[in-house]
C-alpha positions as CSV (number, residue, x, y, z in Angstrom):
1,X,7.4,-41.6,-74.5
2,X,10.9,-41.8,-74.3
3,X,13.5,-41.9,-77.2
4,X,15.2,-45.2,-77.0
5,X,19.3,-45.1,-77.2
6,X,21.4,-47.6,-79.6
7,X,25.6,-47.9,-78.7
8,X,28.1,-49.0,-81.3
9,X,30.3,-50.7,-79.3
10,X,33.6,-53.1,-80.4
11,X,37.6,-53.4,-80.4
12,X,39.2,-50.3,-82.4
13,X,39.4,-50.2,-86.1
14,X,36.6,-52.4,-86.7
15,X,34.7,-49.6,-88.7
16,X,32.2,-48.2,-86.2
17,X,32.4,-44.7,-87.1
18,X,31.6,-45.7,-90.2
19,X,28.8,-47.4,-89.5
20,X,27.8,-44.0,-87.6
21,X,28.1,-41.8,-90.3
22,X,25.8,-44.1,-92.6
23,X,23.2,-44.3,-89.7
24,X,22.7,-40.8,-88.9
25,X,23.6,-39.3,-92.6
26,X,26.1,-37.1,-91.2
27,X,30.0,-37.3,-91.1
28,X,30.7,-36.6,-87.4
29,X,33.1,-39.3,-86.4
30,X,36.9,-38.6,-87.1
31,X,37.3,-41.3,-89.6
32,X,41.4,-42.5,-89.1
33,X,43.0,-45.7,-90.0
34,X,44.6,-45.3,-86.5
35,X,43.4,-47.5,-84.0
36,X,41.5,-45.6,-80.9
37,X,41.0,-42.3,-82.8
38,X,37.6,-41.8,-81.7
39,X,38.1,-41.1,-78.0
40,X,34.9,-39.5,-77.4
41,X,31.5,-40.6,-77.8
42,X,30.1,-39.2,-80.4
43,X,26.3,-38.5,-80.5
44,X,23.3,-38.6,-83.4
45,X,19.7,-38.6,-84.0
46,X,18.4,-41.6,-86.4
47,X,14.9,-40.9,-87.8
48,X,14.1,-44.4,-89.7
49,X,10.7,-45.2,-91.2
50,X,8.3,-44.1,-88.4
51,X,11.1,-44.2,-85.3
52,X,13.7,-42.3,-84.1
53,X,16.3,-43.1,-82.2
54,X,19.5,-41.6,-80.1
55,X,22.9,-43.4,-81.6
56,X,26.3,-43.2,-79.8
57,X,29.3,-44.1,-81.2
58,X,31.9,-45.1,-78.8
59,X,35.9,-45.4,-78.9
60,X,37.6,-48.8,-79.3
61,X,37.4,-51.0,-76.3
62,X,41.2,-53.0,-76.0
63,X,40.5,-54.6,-73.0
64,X,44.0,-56.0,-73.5
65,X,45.7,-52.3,-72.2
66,X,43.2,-51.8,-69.7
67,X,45.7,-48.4,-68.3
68,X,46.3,-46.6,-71.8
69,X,42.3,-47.5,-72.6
70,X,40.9,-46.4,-69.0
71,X,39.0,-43.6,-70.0
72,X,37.7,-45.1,-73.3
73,X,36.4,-48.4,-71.2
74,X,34.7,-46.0,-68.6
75,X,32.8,-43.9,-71.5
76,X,31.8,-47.3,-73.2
77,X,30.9,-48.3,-69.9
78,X,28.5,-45.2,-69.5
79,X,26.8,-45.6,-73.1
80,X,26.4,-49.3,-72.5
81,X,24.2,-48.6,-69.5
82,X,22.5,-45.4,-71.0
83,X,21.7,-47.9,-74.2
84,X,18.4,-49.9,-75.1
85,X,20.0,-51.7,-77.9
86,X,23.8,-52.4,-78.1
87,X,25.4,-53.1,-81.8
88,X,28.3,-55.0,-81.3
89,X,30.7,-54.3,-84.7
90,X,33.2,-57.0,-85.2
91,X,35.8,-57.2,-88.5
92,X,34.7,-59.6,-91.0
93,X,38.5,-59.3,-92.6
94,X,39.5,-61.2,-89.2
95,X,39.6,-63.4,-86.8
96,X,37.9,-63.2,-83.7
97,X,40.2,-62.9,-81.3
98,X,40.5,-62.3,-77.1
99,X,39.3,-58.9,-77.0
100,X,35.9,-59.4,-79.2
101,X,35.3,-62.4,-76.3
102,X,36.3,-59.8,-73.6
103,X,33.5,-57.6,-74.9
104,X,31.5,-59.8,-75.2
105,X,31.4,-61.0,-71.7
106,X,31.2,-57.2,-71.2
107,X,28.0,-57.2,-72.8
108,X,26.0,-60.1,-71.8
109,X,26.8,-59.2,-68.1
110,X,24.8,-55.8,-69.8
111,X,21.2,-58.0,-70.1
112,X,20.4,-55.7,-72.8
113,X,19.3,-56.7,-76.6
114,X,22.7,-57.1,-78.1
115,X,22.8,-57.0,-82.3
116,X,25.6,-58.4,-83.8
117,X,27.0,-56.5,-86.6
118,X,30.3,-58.7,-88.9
119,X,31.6,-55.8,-90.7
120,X,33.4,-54.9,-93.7
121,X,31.6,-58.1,-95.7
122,X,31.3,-57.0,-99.2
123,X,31.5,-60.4,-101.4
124,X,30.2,-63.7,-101.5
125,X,33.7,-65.4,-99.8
126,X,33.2,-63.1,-96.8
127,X,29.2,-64.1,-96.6
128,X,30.2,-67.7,-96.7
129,X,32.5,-66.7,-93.5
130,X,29.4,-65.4,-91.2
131,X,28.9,-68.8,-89.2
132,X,32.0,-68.1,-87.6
133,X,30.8,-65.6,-85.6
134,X,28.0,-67.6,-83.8
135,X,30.9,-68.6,-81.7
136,X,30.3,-65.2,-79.9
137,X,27.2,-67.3,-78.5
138,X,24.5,-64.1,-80.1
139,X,21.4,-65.1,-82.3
140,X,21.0,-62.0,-83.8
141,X,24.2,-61.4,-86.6
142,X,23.5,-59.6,-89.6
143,X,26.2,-59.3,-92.3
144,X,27.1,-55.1,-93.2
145,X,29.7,-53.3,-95.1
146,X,30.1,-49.6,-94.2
147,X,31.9,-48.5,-96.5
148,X,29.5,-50.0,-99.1
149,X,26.7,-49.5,-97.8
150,X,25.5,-52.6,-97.4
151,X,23.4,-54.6,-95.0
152,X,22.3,-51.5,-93.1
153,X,18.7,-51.5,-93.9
154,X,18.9,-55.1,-91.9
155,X,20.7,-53.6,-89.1
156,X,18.3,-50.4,-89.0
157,X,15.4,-53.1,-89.1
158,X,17.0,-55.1,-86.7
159,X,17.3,-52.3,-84.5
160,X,14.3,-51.0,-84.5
161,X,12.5,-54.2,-84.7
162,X,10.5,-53.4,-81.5
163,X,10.8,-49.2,-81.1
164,X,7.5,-47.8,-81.1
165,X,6.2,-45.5,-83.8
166,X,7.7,-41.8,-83.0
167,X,5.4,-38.9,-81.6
168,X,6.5,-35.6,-80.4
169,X,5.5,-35.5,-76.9
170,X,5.7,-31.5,-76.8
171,X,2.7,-31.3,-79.2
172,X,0.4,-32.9,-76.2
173,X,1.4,-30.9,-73.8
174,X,0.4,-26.7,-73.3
175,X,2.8,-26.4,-70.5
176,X,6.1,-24.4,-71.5
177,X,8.4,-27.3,-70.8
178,X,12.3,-25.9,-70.6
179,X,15.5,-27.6,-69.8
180,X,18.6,-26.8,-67.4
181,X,21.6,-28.4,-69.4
182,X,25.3,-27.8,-68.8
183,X,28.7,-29.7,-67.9
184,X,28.4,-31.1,-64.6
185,X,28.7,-28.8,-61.4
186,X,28.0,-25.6,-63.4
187,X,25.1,-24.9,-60.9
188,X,22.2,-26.5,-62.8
189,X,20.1,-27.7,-59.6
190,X,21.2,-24.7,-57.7
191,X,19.8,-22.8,-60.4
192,X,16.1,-25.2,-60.7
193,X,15.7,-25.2,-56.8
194,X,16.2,-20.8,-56.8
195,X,14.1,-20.8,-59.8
196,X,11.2,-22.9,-58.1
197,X,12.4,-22.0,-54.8
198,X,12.1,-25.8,-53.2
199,X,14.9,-27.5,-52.2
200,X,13.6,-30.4,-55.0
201,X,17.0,-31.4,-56.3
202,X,20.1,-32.5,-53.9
203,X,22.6,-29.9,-54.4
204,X,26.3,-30.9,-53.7
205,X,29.8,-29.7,-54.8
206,X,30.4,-33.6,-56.3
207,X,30.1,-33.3,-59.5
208,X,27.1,-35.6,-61.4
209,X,25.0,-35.6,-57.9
210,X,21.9,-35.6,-60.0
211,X,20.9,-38.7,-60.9
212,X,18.7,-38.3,-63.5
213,X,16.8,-36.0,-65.4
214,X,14.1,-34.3,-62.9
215,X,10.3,-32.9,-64.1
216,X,9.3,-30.2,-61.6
217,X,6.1,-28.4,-62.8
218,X,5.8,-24.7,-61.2
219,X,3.9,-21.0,-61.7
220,X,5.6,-18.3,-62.9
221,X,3.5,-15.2,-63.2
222,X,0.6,-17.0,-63.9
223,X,1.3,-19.2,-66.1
224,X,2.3,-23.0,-66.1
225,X,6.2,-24.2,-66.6
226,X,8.0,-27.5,-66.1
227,X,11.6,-27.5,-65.6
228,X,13.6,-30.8,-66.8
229,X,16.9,-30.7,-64.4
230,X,19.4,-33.1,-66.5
231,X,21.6,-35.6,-64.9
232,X,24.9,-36.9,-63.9
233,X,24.9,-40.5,-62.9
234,X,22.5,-42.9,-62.5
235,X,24.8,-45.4,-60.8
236,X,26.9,-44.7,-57.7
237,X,29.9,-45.8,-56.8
238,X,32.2,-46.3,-60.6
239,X,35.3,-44.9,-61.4
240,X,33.7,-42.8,-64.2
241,X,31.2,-41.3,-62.0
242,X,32.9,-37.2,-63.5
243,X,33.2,-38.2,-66.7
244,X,31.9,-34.7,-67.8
245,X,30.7,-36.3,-71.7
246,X,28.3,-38.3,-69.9
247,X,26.3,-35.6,-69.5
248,X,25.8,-34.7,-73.2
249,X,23.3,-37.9,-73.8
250,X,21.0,-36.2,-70.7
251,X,21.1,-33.4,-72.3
252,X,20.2,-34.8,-75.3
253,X,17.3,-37.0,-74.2
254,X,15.7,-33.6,-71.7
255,X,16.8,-31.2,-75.0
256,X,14.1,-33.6,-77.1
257,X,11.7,-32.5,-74.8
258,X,12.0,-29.2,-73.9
259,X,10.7,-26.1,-75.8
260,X,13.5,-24.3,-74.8
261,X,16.9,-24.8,-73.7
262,X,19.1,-23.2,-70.9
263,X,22.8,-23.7,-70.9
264,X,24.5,-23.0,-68.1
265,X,28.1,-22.1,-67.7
266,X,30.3,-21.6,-64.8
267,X,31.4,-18.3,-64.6
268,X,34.3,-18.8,-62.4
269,X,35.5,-21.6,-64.5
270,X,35.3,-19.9,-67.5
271,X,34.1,-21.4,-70.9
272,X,35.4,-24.5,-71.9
273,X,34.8,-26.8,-75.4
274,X,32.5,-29.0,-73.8
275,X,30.1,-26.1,-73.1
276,X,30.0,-25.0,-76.7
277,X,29.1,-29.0,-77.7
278,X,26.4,-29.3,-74.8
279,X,24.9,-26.1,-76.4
280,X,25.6,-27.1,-80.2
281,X,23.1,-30.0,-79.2
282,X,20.2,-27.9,-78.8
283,X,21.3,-25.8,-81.9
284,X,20.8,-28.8,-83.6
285,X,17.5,-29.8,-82.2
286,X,16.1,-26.6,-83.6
287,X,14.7,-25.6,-80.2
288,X,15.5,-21.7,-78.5
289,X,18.2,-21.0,-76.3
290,X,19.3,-18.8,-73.3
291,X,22.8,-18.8,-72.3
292,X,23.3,-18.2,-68.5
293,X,26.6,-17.3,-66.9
294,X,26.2,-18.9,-63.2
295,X,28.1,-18.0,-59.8
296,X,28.1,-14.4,-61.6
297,X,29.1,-13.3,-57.5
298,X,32.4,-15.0,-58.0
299,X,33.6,-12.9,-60.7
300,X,35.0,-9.4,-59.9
301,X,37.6,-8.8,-62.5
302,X,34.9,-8.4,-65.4
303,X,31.6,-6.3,-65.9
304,X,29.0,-7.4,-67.7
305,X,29.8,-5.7,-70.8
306,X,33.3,-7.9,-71.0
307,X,31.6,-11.0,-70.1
308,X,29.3,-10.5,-72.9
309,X,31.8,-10.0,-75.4
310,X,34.0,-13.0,-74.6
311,X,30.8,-14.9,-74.6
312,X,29.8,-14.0,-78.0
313,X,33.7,-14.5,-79.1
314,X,33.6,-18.2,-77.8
315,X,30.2,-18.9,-78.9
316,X,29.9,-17.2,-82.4
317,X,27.5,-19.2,-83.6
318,X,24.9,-18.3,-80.9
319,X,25.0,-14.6,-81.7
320,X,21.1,-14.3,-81.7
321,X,21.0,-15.9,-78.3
322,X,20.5,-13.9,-74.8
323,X,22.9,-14.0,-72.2
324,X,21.7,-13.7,-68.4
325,X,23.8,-13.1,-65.5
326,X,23.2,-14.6,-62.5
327,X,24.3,-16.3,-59.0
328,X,21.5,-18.9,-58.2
329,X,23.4,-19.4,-54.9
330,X,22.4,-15.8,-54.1
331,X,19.6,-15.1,-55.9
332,X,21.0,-12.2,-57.4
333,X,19.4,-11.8,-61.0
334,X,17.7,-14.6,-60.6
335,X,14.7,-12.7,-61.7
336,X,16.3,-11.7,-65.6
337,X,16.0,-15.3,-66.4
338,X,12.1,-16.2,-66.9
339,X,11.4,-13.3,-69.2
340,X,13.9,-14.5,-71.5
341,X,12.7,-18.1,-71.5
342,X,9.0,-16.7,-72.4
343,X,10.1,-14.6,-74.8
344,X,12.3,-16.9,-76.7
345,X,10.0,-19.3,-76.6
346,X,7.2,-17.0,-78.2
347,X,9.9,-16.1,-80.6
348,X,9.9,-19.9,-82.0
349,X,6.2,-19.9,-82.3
350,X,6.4,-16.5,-84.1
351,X,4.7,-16.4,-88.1
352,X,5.4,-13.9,-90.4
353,X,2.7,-12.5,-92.9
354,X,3.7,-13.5,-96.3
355,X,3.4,-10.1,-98.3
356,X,5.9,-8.6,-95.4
357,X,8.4,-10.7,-95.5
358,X,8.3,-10.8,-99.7
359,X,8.9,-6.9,-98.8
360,X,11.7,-7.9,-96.3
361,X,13.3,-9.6,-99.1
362,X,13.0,-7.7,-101.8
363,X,14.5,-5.0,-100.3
364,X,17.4,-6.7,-99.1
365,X,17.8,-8.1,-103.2
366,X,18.0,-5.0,-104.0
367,X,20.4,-3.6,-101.2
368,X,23.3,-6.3,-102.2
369,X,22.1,-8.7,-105.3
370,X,23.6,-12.2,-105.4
371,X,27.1,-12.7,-106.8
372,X,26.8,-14.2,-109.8
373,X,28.5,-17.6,-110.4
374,X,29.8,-18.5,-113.6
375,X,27.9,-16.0,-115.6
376,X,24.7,-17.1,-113.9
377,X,23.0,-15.1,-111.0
378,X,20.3,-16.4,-107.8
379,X,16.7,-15.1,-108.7
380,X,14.0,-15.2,-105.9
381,X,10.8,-15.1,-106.8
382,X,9.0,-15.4,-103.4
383,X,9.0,-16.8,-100.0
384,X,7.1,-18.2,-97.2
385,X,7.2,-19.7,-94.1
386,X,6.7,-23.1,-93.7
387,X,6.7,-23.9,-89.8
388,X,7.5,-22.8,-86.5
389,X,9.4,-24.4,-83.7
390,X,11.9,-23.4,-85.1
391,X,10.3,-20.5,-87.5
392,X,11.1,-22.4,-91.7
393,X,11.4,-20.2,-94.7
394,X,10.8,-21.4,-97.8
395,X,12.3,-19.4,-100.5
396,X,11.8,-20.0,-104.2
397,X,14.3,-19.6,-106.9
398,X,15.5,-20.3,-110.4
399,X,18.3,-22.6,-109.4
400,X,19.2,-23.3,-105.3
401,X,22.5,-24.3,-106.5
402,X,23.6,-20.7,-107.0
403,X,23.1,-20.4,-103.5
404,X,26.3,-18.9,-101.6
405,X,26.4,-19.6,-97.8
406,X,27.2,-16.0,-97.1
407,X,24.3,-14.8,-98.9
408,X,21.9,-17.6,-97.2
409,X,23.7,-16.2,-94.2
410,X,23.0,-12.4,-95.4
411,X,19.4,-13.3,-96.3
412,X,18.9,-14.8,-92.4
413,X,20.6,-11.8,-90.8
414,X,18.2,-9.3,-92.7
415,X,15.3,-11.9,-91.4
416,X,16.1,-10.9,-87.8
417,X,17.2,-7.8,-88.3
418,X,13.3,-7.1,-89.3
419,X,11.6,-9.3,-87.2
420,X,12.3,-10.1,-83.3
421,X,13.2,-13.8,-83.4
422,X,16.2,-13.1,-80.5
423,X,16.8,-16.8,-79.0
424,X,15.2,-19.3,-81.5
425,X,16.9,-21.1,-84.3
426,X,15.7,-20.0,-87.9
427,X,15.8,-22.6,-91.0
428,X,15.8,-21.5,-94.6
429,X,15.2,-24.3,-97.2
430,X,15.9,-23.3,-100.5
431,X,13.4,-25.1,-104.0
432,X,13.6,-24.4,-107.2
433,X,10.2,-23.1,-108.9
434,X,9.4,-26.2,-110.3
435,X,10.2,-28.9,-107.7
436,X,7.4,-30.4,-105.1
């Protein structure tokens, strides 16, 4: 079962970041009184009551400076087509003027459930104001405030109002499912055709040639895979078919429903910000990760040993991760990369025995005690783990506020240090003794 999408889509400055931030709990959208500030779209999970769903937030659409907004219009363009639901935010505070009825020509031409969403309506004057937006020609408006808070358990069961319930589809499935994710023309379907050695995807130098996300189930020394190939385009022929964002919501939608992750850069391009955001996804998904450097036949001004270390520079907070070095043009190396995929993926499903890892702890207590804060000092009385996929500590103490993010970061470091969990994500929840 697929995850459905949701867009926030609407002129700039009508408060859509906002609305973003109170949706998926987060603040991840630059939040500016500066119309056209958010020029990327941005990208969340939403869990509410029993479904779950992808959000993106998208930049201002003024249709009215169609040169200046190109970009912009294209990306909306892209998350209008990707979306099963699209909120249209309009300002309460204003009038509706030529650019909300541009958009919404926009969107009907879109045949997809469009919400209407009057922001910034936060007392009784502005509720009274509400019919004037039926002129839009939409029967779905609900009334919100943002900044207030208000009116977005409507909108959440608005927008859900026919999701189905949420189920993992990973915990039906035995098969080690993993996914090739990356900026487009990095090599991904090079890399998924060398790695099951059919000619399944079309490989072409234009970037976003795949058009979409591709199951191909294969044998790999005896035991059952499926390799999701993530997407470029699903439509030909627009001027945004390179827009290289597009690719992070195909990453996101195959990351949900892989067990393990492989990001693939272009070694002779070099790293650039949009791979460390592709690969932050998947961070943030809790699944494991191997980093490949691609078109490894191109480079000769680097070993290995160089490579590594500007990798582990540029993505610092990936340091447990492996690195594999390949050419899936040529083949070369092509063999390094399956072992790591196994072995991370074991490395998610890893438990540790409780008295060992009390052990693990103690001793690390005892090798460099918490800093004391304010005359009070971080006691932990035991831990456990809670989960797997990723592995979940739960460690019990007198007061989780005391808590330092260096020594959370300490504790995690002597975690791995003891036991081999190289490629997966760890999580360590902190309760005080007495709390549920």
């Amino acid at each position: 079962m697929k995850t459905k999408t949701v867009a926030l889509v609407g002129r700039p400055n009508v408060g859509k970041s906002t609305i973003f931030n109170k949706l998926v709990g987060k603040k991840i959208s630059i939040i500016e009184d500066t119309p056209g500030v958010t020029r990327d779209r941005i990208y969340g999970d939403v869990s509410y009551k029993n479904c779950k769903f992808h959000l993106i937030d998208t930049g201002g659409i003024d249709l009215s400076d169609a040169d200046f907004n190109k970009e912009i219009i294209a990306q909306a363009s892209l998350a209008i087509d990707e979306a099963d639901v699209i909120v249209f935010i309009v300002d309460g505070k204003e009038e509706l003027n030529a650019n909300d009825f541009k958009i919404r020509d926009m969107l009907k031409r879109s045949n997809k459930k469009i919400i209407l969403a009057v922001n910034k309506i936060d007392n009784e004057k502005r509720k009274q104001d509400i019919y004037n937006y039926y002129e839009l020609g939409f029967d779905s408006i609900i009334p919100i405030s943002g900044e207030h808070n208000l009116g977005i358990g409507e909108l959440l069961d608005e927008i859900t109002s026919d999701f189905p319930e949420y189920e993992d589809a990973n915990l039906l499935d035995d098969k080690i499912k993993f996914c090739v994710i990356g900026r487009p023309n990095v090599g991904k379907s090079s890399l998924v055709n060398a790695i099951v050695n059919e000619e399944k995807s079309i490989v072409s130098n234009i970037a976003g040639t795949t058009r979409d996300a591709i199951d191909t189930p294969f044998t790999y020394d005896k035991e059952d895979y499926v390799i999701i190939d993530t997407a470029g385009i699903r439509k030909s022929g627009k001027i945004y078919e390179n827009i290289e964002k597009y690719s992070v919501i195909r990453a996101m939608k195959a990351i949900e429903r892989s067990n393990v992750c492989v990001v693939v850069i272009n070694a002779e391009e070099g790293i650039i910000e949009h791979d460390k955001h592709i690969a932050s996804y998947a961070l943030e998904a809790g699944k494991p990760l191997v980093l490949v450097v691609n078109k490894w036949d191109t480079v000769k001004d680097k070993s290995i040993a160089e490579y590594t270390k500007l990798m582990r520079s540029e993505f610092k907070f990936l340091s447990y991760v492996p690195i594999v070095f390949l050419s899936a043009k040529t083949k070369k190396r092509i063999h390094t990369l399956m072992p790591e995929i196994k072995k991370v993926y074991e490395n998610s499903k890893k438990e540790i025995k409780t008295s060992v890892l009390n052990d693990v702890i103690r001793d690390a207590v005892m090798l460099n005690a918490p800093p004391s804060y304010k005359g009070k000092r971080l006691k932990i009385y035991f831990v456990s783990q809670k989960g797997i996929t990723p592995p979940k500590f739960v460690f019990n103490v007198n007061s989780k506020g005391l808590v330092h993010f260096s020594y959370e970061r300490y504790l995690e470091n002597k975690i791995r240090e003891s036991f081999d969990f190289e490629g997966t994500p760890i999580q360590i929840e902190f309760k005080n003794r007495n709390e549920e």
